[in-house]
PDB file of N, CA, C and O in Angstrom:
ATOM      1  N   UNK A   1       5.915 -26.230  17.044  1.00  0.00           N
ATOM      2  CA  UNK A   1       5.041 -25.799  18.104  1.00  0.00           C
ATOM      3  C   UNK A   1       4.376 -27.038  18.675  1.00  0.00           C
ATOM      4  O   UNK A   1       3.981 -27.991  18.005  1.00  0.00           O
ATOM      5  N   UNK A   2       4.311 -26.928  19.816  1.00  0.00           N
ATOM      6  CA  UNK A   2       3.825 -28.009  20.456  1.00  0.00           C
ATOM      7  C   UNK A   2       2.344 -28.289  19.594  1.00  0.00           C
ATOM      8  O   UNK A   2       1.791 -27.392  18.957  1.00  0.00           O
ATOM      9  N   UNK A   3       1.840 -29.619  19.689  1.00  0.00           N
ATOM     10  CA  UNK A   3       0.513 -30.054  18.959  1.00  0.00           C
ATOM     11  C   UNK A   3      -0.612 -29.794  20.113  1.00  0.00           C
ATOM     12  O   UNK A   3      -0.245 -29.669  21.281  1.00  0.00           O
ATOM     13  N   UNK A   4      -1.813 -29.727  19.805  1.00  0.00           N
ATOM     14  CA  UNK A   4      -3.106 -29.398  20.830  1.00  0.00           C
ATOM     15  C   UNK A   4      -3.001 -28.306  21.744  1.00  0.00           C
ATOM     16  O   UNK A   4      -3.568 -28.262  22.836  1.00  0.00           O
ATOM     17  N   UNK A   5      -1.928 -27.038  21.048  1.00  0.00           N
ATOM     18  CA  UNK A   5      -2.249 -25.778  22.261  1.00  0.00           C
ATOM     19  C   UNK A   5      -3.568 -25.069  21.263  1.00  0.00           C
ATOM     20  O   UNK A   5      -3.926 -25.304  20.109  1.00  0.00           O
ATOM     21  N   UNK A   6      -4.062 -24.115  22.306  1.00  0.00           N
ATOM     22  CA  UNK A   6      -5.391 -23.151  21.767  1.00  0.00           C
ATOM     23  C   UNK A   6      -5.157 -21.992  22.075  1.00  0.00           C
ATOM     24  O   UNK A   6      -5.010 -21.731  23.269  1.00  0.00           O
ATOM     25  N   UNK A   7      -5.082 -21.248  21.362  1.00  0.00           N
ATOM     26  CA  UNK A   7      -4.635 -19.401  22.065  1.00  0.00           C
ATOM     27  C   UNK A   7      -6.196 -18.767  21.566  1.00  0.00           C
ATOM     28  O   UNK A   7      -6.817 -18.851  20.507  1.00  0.00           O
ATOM     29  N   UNK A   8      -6.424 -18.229  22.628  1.00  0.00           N
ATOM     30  CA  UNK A   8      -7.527 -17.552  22.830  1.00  0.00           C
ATOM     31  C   UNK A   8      -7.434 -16.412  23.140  1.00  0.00           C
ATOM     32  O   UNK A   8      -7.084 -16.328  24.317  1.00  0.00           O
ATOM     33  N   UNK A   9      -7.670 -14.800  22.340  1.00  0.00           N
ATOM     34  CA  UNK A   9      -7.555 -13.482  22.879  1.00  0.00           C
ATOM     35  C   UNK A   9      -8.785 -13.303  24.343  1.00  0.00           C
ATOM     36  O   UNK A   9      -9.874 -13.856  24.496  1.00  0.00           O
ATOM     37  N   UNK A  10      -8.173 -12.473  25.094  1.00  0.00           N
ATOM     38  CA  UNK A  10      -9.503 -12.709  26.044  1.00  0.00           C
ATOM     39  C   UNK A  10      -9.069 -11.006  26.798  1.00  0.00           C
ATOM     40  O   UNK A  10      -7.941 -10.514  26.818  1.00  0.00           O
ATOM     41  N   UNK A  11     -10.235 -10.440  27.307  1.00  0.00           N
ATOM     42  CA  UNK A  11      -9.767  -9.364  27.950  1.00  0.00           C
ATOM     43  C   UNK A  11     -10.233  -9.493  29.286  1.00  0.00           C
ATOM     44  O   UNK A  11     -11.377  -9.887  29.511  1.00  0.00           O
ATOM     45  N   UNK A  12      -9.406  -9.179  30.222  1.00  0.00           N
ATOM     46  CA  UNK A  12      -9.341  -9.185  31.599  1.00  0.00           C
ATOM     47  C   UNK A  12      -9.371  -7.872  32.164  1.00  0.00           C
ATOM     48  O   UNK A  12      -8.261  -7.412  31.896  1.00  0.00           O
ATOM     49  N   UNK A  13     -10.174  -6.809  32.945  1.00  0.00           N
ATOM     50  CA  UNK A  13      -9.843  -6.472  33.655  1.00  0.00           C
ATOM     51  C   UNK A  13      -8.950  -5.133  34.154  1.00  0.00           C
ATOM     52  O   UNK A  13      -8.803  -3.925  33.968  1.00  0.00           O
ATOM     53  N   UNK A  14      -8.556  -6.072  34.787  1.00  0.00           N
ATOM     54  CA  UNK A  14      -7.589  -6.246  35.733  1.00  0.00           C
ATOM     55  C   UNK A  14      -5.822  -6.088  34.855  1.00  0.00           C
ATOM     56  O   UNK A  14      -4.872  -5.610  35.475  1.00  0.00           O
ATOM     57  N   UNK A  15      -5.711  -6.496  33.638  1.00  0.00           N
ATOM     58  CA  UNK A  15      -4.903  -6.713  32.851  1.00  0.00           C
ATOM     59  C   UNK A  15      -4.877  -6.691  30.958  1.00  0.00           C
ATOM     60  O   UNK A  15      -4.190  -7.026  29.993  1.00  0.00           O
ATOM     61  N   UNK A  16      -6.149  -6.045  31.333  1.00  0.00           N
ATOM     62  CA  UNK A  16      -5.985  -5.636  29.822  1.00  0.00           C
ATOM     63  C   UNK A  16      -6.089  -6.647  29.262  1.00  0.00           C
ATOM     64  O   UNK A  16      -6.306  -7.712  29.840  1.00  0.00           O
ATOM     65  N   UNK A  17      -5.883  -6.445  27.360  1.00  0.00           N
ATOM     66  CA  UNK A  17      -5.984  -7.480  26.705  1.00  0.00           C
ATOM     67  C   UNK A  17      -4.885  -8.688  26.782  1.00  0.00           C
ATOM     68  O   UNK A  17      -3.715  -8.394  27.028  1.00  0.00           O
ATOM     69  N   UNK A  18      -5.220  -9.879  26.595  1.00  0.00           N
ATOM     70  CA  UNK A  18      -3.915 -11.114  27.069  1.00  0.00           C
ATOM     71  C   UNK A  18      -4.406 -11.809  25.809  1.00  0.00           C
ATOM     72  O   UNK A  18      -5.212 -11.342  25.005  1.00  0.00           O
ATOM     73  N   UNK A  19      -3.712 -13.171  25.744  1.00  0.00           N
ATOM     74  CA  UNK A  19      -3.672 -14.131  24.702  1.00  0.00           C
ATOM     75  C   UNK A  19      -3.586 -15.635  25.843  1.00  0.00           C
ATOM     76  O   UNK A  19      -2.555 -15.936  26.445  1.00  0.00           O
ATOM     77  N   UNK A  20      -4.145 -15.970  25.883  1.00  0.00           N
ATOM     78  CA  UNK A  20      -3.929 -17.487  26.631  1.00  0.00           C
ATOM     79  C   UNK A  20      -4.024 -18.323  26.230  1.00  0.00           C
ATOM     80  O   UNK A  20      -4.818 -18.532  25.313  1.00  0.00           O
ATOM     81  N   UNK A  21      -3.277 -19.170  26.718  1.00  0.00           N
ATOM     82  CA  UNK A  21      -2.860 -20.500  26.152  1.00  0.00           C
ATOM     83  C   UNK A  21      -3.326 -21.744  26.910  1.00  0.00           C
ATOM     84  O   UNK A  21      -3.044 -22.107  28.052  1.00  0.00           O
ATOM     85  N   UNK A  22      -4.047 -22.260  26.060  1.00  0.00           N
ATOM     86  CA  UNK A  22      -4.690 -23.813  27.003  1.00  0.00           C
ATOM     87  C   UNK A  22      -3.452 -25.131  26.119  1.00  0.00           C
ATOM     88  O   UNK A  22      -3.366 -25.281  24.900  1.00  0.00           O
ATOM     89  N   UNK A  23      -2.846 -25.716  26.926  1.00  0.00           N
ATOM     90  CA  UNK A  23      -2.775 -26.631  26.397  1.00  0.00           C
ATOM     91  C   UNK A  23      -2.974 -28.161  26.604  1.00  0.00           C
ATOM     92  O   UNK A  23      -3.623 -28.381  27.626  1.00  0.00           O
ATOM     93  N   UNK A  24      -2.564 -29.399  25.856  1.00  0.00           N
ATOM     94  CA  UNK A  24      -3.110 -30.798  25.825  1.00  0.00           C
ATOM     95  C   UNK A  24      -4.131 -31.379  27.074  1.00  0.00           C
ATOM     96  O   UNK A  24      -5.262 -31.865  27.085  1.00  0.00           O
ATOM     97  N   UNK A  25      -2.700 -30.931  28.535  1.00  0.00           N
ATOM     98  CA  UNK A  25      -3.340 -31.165  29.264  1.00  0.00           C
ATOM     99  C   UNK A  25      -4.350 -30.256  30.534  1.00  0.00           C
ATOM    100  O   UNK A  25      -4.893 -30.709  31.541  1.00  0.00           O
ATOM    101  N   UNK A  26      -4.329 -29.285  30.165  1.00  0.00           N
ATOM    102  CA  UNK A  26      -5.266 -28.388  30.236  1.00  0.00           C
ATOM    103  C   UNK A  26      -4.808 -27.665  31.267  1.00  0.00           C
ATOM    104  O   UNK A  26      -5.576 -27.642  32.229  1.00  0.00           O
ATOM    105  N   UNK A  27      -3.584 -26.934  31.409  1.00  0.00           N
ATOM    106  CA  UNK A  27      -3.181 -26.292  32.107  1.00  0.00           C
ATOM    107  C   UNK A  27      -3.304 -24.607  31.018  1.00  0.00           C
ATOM    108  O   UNK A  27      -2.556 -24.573  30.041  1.00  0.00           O
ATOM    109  N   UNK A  28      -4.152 -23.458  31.250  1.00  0.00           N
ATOM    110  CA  UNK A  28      -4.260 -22.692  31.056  1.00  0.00           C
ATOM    111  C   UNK A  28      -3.310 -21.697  31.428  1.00  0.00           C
ATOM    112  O   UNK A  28      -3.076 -21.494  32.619  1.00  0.00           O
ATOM    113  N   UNK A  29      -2.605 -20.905  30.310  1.00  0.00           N
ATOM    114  CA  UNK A  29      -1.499 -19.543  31.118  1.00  0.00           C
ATOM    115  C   UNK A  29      -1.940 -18.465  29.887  1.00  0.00           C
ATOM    116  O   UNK A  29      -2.609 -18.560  28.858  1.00  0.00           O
ATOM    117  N   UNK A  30      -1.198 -17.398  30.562  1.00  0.00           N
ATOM    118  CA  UNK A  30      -1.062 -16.037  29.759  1.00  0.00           C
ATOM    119  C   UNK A  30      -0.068 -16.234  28.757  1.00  0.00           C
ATOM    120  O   UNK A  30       1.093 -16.187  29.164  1.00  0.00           O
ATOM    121  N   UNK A  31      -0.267 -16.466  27.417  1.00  0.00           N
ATOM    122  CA  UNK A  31       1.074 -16.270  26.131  1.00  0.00           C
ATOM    123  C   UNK A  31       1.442 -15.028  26.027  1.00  0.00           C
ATOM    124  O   UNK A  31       2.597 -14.707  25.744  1.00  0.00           O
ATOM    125  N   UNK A  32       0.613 -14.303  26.219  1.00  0.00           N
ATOM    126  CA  UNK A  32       1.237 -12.921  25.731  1.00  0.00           C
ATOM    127  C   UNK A  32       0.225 -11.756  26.297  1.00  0.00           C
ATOM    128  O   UNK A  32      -0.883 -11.980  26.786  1.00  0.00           O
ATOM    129  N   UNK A  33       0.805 -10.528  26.140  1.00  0.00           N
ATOM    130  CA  UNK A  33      -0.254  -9.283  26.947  1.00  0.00           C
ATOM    131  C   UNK A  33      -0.562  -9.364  28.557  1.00  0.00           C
ATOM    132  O   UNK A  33      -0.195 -10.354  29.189  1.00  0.00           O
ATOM    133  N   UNK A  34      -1.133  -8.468  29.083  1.00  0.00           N
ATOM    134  CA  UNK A  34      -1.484  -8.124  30.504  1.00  0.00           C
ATOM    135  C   UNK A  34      -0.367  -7.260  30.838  1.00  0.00           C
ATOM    136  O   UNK A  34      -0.233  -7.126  32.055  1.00  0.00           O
ATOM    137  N   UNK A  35       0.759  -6.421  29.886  1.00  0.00           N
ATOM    138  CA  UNK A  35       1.851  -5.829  30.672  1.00  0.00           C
ATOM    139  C   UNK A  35       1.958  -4.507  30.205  1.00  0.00           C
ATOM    140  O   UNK A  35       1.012  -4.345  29.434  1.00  0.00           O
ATOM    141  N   UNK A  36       2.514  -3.653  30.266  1.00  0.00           N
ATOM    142  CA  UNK A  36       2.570  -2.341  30.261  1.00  0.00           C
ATOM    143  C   UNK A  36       2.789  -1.706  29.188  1.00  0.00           C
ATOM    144  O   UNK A  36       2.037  -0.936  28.590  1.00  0.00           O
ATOM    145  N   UNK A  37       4.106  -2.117  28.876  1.00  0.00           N
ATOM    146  CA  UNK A  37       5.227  -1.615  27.745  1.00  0.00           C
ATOM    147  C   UNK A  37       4.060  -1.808  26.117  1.00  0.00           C
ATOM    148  O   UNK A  37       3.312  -2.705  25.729  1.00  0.00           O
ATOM    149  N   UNK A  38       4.381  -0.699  25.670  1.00  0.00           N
ATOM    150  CA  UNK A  38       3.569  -0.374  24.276  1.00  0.00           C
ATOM    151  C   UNK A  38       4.262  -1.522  23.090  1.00  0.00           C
ATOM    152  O   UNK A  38       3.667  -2.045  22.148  1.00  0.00           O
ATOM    153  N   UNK A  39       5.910  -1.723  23.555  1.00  0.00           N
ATOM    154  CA  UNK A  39       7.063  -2.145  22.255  1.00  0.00           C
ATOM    155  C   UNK A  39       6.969  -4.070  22.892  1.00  0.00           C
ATOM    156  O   UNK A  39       7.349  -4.721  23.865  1.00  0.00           O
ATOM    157  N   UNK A  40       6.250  -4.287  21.657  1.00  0.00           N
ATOM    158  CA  UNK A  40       6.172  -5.807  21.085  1.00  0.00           C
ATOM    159  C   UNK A  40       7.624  -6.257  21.639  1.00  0.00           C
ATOM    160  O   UNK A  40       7.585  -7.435  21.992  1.00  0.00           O
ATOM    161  N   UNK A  41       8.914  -5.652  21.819  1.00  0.00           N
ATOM    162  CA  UNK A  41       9.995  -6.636  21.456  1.00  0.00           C
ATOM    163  C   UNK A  41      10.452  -7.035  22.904  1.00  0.00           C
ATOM    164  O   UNK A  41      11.358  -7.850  23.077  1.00  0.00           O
ATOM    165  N   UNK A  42       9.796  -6.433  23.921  1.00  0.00           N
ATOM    166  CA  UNK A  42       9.974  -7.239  25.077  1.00  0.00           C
ATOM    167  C   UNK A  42       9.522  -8.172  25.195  1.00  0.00           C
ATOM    168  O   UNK A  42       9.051  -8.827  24.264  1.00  0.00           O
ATOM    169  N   UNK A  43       9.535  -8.613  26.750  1.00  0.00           N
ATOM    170  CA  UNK A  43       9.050 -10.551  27.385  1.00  0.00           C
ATOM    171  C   UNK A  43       7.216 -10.194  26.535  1.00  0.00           C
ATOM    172  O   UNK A  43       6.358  -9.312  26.500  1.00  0.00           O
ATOM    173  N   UNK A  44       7.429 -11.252  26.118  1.00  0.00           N
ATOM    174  CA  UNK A  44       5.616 -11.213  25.860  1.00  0.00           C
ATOM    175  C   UNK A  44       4.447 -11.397  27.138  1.00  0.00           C
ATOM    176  O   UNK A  44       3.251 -11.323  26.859  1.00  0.00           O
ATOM    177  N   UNK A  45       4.741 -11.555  28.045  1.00  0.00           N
ATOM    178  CA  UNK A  45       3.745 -11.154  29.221  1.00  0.00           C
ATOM    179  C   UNK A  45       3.798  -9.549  29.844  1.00  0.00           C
ATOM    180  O   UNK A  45       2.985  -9.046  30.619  1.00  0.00           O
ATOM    181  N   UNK A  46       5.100  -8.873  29.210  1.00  0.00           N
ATOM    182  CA  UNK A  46       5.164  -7.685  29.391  1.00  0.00           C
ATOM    183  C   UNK A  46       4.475  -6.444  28.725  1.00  0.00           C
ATOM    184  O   UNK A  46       4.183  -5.318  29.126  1.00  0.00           O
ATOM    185  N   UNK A  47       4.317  -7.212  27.373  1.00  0.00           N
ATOM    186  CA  UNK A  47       3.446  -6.131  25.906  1.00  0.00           C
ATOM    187  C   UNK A  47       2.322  -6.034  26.726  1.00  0.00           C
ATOM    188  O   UNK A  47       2.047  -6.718  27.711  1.00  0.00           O
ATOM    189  N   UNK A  48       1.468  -4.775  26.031  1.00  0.00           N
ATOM    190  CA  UNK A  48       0.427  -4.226  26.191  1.00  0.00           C
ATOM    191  C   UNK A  48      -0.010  -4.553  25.018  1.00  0.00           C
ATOM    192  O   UNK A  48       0.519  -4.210  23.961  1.00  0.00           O
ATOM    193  N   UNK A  49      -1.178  -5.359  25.156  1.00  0.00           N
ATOM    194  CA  UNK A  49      -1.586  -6.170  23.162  1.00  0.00           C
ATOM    195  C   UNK A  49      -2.909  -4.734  23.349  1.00  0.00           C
ATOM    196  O   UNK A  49      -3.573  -4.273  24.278  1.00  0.00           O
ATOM    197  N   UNK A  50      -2.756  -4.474  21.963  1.00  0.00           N
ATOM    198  CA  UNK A  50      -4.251  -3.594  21.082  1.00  0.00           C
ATOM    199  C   UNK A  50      -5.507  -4.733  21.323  1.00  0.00           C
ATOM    200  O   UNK A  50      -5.791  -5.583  22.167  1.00  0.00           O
ATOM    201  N   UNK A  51      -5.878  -4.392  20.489  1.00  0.00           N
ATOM    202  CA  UNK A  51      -7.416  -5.302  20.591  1.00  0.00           C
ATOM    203  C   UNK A  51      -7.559  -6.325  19.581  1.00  0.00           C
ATOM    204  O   UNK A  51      -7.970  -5.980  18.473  1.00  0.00           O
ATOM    205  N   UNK A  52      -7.218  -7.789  19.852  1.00  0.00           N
ATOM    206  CA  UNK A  52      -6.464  -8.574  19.316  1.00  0.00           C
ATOM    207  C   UNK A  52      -7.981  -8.848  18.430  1.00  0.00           C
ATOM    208  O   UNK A  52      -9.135  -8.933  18.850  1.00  0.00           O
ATOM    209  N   UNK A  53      -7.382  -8.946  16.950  1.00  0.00           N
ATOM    210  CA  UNK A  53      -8.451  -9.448  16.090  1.00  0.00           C
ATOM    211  C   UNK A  53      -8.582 -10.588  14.919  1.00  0.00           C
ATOM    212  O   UNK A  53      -9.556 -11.000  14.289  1.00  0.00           O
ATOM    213  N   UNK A  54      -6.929 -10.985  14.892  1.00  0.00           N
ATOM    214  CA  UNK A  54      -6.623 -12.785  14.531  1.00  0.00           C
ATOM    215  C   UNK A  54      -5.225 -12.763  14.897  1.00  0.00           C
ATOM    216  O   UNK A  54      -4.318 -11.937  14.800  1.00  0.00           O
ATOM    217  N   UNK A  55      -5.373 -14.231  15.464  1.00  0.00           N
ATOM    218  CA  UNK A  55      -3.898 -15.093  15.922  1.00  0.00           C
ATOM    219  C   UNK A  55      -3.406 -15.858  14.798  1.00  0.00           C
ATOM    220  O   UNK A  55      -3.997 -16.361  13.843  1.00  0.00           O
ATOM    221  N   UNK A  56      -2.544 -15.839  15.033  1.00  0.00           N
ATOM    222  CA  UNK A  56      -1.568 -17.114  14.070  1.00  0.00           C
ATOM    223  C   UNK A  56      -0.624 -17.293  14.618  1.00  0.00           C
ATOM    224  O   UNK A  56      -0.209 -16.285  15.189  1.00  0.00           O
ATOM    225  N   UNK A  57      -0.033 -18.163  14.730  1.00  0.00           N
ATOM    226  CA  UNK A  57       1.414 -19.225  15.339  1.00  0.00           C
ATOM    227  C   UNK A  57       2.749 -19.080  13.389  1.00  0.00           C
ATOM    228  O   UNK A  57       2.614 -19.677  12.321  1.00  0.00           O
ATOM    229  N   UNK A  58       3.301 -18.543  13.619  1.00  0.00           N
ATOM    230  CA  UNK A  58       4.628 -18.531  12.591  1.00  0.00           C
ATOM    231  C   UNK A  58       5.040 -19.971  12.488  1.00  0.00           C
ATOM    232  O   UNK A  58       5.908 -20.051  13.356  1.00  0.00           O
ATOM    233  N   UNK A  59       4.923 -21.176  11.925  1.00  0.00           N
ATOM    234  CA  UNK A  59       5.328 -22.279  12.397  1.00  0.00           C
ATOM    235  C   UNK A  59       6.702 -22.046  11.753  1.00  0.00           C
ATOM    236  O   UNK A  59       7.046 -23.193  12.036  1.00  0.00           O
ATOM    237  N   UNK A  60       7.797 -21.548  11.125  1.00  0.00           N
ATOM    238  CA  UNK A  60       8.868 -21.541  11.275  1.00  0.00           C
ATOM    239  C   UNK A  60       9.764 -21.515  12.704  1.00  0.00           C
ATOM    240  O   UNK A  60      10.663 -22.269  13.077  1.00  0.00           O
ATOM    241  N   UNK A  61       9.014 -20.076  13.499  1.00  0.00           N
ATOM    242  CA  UNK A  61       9.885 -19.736  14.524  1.00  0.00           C
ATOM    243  C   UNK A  61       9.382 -19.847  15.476  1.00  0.00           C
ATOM    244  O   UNK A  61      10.149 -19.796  16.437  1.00  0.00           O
ATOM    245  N   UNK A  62       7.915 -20.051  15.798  1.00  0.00           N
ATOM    246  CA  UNK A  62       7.185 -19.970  16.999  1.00  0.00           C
ATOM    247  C   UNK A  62       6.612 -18.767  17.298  1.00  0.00           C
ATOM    248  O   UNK A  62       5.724 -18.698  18.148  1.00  0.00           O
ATOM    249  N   UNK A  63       7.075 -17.659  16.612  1.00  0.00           N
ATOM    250  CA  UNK A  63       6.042 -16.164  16.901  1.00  0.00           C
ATOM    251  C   UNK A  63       4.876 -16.301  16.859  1.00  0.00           C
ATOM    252  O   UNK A  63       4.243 -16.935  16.015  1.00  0.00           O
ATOM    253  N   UNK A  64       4.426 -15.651  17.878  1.00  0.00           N
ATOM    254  CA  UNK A  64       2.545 -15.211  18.280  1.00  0.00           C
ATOM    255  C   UNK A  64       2.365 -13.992  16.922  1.00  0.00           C
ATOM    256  O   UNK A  64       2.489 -12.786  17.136  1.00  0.00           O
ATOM    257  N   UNK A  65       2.088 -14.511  15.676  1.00  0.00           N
ATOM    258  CA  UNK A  65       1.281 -13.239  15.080  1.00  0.00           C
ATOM    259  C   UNK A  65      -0.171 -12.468  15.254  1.00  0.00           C
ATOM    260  O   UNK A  65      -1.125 -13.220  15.055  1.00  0.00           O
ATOM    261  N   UNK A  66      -0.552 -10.956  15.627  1.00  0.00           N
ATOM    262  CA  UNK A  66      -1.469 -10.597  16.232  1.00  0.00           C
ATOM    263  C   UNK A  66      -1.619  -9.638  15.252  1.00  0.00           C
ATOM    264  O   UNK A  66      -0.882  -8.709  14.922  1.00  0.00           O
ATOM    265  N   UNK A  67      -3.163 -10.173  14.657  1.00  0.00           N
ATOM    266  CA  UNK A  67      -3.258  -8.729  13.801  1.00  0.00           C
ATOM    267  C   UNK A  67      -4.686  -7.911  14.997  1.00  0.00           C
ATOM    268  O   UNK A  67      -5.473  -8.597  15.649  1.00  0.00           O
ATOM    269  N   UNK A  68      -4.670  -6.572  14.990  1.00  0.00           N
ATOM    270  CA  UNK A  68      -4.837  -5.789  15.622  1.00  0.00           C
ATOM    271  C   UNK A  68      -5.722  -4.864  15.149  1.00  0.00           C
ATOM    272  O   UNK A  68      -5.537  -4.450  14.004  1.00  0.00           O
ATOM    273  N   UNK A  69      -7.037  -4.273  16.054  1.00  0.00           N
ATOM    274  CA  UNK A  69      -8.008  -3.433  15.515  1.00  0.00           C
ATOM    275  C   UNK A  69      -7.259  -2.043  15.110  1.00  0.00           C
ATOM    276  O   UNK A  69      -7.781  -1.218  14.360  1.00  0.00           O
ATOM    277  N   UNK A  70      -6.339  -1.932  15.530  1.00  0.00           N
ATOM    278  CA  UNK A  70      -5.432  -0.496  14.749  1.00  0.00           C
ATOM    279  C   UNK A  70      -4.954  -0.764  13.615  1.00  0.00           C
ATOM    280  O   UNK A  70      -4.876   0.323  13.043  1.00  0.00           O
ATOM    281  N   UNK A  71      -4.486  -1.776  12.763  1.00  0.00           N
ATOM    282  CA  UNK A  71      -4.607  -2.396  11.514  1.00  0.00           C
ATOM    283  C   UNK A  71      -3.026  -2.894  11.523  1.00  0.00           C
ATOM    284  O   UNK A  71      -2.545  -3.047  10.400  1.00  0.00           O
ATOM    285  N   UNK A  72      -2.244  -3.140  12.538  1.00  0.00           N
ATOM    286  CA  UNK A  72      -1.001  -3.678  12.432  1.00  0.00           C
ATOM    287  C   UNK A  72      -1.184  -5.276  12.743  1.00  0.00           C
ATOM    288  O   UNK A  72      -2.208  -5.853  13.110  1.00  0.00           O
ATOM    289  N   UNK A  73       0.157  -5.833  12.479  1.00  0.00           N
ATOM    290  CA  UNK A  73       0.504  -7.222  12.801  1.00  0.00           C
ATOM    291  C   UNK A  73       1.663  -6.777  13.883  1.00  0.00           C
ATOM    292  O   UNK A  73       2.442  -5.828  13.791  1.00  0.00           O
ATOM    293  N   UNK A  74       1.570  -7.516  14.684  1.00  0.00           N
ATOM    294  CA  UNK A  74       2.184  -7.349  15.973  1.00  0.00           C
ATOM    295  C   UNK A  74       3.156  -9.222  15.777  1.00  0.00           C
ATOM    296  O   UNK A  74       2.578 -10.293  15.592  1.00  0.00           O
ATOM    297  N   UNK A  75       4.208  -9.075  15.866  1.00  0.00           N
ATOM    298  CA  UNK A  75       5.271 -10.056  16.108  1.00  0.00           C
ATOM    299  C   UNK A  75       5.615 -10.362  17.243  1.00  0.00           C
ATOM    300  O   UNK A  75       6.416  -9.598  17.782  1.00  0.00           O
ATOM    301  N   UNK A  76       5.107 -11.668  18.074  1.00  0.00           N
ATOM    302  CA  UNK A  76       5.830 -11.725  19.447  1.00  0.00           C
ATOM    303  C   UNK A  76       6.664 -12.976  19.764  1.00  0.00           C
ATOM    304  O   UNK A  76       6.192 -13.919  20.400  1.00  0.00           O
ATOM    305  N   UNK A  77       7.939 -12.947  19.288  1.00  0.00           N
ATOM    306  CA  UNK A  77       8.585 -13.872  19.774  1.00  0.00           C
ATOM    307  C   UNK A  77       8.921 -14.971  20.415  1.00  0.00           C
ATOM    308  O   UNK A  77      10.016 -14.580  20.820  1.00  0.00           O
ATOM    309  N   UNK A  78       8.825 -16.066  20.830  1.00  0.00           N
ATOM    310  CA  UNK A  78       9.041 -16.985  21.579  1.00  0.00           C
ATOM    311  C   UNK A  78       7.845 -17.337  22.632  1.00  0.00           C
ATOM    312  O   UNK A  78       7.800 -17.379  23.861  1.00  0.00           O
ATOM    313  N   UNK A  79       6.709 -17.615  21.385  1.00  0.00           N
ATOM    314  CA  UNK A  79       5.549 -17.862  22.540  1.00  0.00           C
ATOM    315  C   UNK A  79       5.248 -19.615  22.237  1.00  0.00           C
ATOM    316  O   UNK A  79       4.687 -20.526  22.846  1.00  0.00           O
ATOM    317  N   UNK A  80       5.746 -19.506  21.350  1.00  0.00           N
ATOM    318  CA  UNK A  80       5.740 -21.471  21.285  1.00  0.00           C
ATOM    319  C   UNK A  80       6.436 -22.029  20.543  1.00  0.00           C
ATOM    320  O   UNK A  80       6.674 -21.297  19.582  1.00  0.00           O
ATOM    321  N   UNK A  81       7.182 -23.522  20.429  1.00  0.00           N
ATOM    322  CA  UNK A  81       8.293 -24.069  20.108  1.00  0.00           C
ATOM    323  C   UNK A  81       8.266 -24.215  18.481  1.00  0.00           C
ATOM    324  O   UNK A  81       7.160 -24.475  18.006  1.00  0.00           O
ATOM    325  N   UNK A  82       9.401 -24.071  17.539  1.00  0.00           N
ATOM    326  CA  UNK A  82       9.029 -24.241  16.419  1.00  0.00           C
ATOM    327  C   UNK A  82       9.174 -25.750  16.008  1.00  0.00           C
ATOM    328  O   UNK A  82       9.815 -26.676  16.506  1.00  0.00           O
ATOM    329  N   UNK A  83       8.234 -25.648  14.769  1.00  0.00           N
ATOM    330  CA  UNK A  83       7.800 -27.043  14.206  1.00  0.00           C
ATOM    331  C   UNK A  83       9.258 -27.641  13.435  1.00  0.00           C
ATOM    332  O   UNK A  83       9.829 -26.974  12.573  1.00  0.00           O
ATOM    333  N   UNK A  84       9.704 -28.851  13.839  1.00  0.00           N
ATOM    334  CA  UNK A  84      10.836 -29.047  13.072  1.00  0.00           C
ATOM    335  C   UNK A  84      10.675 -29.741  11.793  1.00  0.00           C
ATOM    336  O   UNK A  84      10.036 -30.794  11.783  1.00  0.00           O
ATOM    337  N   UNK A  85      11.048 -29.398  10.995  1.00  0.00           N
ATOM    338  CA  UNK A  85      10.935 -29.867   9.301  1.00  0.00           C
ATOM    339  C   UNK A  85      10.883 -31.301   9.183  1.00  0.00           C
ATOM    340  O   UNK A  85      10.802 -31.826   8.073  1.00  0.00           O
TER     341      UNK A  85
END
């Protein structure tokens, strides 16, 4: 995973709960959430995130882990590069 990103749960709105991503050089985006679909296994700007209540980065694969005020861990795929050994 890239070094010096910050994922921050944040709720918008306009878009529901999101996960954003600041990184090194301070270009801020959406990692994940603001989208419709209930099922984690789509594009991750497409999920509809619960009410995000800790992040973690998978450093094997790069998954966004989201544990959730409904009491699940939510798996989201390809939200940042994995760490190579």
């Amino acid at each position: 995973m890239p070094k010096g990103n910050i994922y921050v749960p944040v709720f918008f709105t306009d878009k529901g709960q999101v996960v954003m991503r600041l990184d090194p050089t301070g270009h801020l985006s959406i990692a994940a959430g603001g989208g419709a679909s209930p099922d984690p296994g789509v594009a991750p700007t497409d999920f509809r995130l619960p009410s995000v209540e800790a992040l973690a980065i998978e450093p094997a694969t790069g998954a966004l882990l989201i544990g959730s005020n409904d009491g699940r861990v939510y798996r989201i795929p390809g939200v940042a590069t994995p760490v190579a050994p």
